[in-house]
N, C-alpha and C positions, 0 to 999 in steps of 0.2 A: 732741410738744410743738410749738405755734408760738409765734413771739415776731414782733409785727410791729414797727417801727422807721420812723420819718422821717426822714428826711435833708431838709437845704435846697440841698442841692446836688448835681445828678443825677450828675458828675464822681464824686463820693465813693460814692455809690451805686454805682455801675460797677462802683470797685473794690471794694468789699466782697461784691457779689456774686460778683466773680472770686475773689477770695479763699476765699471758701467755697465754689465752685462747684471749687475745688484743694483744699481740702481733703478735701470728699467723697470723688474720683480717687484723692487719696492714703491713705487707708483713716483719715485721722486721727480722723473722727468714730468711727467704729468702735471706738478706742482710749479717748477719751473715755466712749464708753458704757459701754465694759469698766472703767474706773477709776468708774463711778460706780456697777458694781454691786457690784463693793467696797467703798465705803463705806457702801451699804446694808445688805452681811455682816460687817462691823466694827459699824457701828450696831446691826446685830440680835445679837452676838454669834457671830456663825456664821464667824469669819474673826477672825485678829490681825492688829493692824496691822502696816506696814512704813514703813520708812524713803520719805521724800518722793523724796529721789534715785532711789532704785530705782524707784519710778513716771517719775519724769522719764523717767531712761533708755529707757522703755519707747514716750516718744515719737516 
């Protein structure tokens, strides 16, 4: 997936880059993907749901 974005301010740009450029490092996208193949085996029936916290936690 890409999502391209403008900013008016290259300052902000910077950090958002940085910021996602830390989370990658930190495996958090990774955790996100796994939370979203989940809701895809909830949607499809193939999984029951859980508690929102217990996803939290998991971040």
């Amino acid at each position: 997936m890409q999502v391209a974005v403008n900013f008016k301010n290259e300052t902000i740009a910077q950090k958002v880059l940085w910021i996602l450029e830390h989370f990658k490092d930190d495996e958090i996208i990774n955790n996100f993907k796994g939370g979203l193949r989940e809701i895809e085996l909830i949607n499809q029936g193939k999984l029951t749901s859980r508690p929102v916290q217990d996803f939290l936690n998991e971040l």
